[in-house]
VEXDREN-2710 file (C-alpha; in Angstrom, 1 decimal):
% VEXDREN-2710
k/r/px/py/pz
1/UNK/-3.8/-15.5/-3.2
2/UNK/-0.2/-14.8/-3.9
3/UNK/0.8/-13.9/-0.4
4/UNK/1.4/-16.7/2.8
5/UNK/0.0/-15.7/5.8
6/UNK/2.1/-15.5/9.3
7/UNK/0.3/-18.6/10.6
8/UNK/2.7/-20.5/7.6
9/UNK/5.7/-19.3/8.6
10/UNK/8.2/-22.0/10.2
11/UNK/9.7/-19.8/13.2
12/UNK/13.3/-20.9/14.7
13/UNK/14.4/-18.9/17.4
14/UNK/17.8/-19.0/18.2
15/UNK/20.5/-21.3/18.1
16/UNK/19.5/-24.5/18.8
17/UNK/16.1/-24.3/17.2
18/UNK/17.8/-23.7/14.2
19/UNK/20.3/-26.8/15.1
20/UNK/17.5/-29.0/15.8
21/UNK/16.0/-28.3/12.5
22/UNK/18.9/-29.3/10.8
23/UNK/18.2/-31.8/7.8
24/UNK/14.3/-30.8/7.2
25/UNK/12.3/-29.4/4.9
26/UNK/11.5/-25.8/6.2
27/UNK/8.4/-26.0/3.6
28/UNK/7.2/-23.5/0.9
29/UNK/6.0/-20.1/-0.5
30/UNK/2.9/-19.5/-2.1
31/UNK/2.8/-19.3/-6.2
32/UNK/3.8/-16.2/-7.8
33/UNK/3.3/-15.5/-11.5
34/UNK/6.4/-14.1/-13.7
35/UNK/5.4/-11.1/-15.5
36/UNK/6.6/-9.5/-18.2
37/UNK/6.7/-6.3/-16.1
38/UNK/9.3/-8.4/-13.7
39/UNK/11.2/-9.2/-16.3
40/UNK/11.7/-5.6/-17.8
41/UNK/12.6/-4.4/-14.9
42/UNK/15.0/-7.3/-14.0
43/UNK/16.5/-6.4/-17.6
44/UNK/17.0/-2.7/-16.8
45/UNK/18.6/-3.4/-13.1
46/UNK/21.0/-5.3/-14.3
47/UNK/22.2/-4.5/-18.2
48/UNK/20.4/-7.5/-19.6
49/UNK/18.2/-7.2/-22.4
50/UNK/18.7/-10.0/-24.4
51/UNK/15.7/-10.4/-26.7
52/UNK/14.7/-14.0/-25.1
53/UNK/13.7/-12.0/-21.9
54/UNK/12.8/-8.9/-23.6
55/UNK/10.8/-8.9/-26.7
56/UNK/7.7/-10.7/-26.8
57/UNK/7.4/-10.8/-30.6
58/UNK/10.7/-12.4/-31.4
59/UNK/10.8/-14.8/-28.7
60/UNK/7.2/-16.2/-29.9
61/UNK/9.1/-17.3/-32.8
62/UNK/12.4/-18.7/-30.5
63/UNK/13.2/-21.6/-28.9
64/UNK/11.0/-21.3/-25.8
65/UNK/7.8/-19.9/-27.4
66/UNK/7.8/-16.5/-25.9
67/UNK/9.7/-14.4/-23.3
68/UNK/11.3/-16.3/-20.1
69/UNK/13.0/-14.9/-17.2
70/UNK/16.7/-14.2/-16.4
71/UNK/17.9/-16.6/-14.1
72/UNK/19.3/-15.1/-12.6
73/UNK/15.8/-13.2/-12.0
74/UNK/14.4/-16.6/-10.4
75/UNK/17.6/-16.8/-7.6
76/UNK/16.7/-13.3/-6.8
77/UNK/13.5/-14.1/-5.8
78/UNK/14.6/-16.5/-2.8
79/UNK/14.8/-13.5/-0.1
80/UNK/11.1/-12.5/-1.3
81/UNK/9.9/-16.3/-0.7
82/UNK/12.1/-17.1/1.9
83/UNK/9.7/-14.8/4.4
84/UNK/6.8/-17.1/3.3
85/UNK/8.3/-20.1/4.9
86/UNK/11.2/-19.5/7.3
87/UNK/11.8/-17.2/10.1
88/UNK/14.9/-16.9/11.8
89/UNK/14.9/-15.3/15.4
90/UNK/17.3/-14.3/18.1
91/UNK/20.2/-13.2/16.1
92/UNK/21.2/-9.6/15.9
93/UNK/21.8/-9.6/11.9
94/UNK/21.2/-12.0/9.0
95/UNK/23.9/-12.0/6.2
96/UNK/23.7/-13.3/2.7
97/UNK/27.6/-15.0/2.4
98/UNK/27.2/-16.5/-1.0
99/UNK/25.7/-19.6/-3.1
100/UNK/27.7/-23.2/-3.3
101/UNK/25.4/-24.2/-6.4
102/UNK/22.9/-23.1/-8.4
103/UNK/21.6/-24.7/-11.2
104/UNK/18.8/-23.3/-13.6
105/UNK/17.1/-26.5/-15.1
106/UNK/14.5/-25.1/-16.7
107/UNK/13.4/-21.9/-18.2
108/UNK/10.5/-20.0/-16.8
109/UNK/8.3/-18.4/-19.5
110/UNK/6.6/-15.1/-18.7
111/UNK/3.1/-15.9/-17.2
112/UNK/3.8/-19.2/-15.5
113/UNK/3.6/-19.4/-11.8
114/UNK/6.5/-20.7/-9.2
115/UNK/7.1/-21.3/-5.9
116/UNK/10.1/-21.8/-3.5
117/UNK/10.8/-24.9/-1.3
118/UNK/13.3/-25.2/0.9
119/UNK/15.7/-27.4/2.6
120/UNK/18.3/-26.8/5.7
121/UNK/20.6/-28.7/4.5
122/UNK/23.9/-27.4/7.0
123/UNK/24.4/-25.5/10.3
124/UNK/28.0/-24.7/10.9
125/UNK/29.5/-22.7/13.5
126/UNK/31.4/-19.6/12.6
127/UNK/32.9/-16.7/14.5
128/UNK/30.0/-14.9/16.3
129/UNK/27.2/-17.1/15.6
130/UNK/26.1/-20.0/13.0
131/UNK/25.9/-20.5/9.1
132/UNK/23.4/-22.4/7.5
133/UNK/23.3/-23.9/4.1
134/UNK/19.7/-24.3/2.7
135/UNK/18.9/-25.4/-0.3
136/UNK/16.0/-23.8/-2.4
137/UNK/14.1/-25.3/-5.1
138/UNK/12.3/-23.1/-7.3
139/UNK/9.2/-25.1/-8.9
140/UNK/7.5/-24.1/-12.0
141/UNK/3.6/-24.8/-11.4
142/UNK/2.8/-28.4/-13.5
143/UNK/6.5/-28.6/-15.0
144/UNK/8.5/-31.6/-14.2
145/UNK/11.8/-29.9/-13.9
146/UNK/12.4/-27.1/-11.3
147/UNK/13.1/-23.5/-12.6
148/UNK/16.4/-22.9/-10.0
149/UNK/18.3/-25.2/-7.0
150/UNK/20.8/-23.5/-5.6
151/UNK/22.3/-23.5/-2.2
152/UNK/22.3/-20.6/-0.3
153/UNK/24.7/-19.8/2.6
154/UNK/23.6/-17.0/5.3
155/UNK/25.5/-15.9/8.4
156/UNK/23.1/-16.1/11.5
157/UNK/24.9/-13.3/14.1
158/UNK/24.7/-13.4/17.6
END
């Protein structure tokens, strides 16, 4: 099954639930396969159709053995994922402010399967509420090497 259930979901309600989970491992999503479909579409969204991604037949013959997702395609899956494991309550709005890392390790070929843990690594205060930093690992189903870590910052408004 490629969806969590509820019953998975870490829930942190408000400001000091969130606090006191500072430092853990907020725990993961469930595998998703990469399809060439995903891929394609990715490439028209954003302008990117460099043959790698694109063309099945000529990437057979590349360096990864066939197609592999952007990776861009990879970090955009974290708000997707992110449901599957975390969910923050009590705040009024939750903002995407930007990324401090991200790192893409490995490529992901077309047909594998990953998953997203993640990490709260921060919670800062800001004007009108908190910010986290969380860091997200994107694992590639039996591959050593993670697909994407990056570290995502969100705005948690009061």
């Amino acid at each position: 099954m490629d969806i969590a259930t509820e019953s998975n979901v870490r829930l942190l309600s408000g400001v000091d639930a969130v606090r006191q989970a500072e430092g853990s491992q907020l725990g993961h999503s469930s595998w998703r396969t990469v399809t060439q479909e995903m891929v394609d579409d990715f490439a028209r969204a954003t302008g990117d159709h460099q043959w790698i991604h694109v063309d099945p037949e000529r990437a057979a013959t590349g360096p990864f053995g066939g197609t592999v997702a952007h990776g861009y395609l990879t970090l955009s899956l974290a708000p997707m994922l992110m449901k599957e494991i975390v969910r923050f309550d009590g705040f009024k709005v939750n903002l995407n402010y930007g990324c401090e890392r991200v790192r893409f390790p490995s490529p992901v070929r077309v047909g594998r399967r990953l998953r997203c843990g993640a990490v709260l690594d921060k919670v800062t205060d800001v004007p009108g509420g908190i910010q986290t930093a969380t860091t997200v690992t994107f694992e590639i189903e039996d591959h050593a090497k993670p697909a994407c870590v990056a570290t995502v910052l969100t705005r948690r408004l009061l």
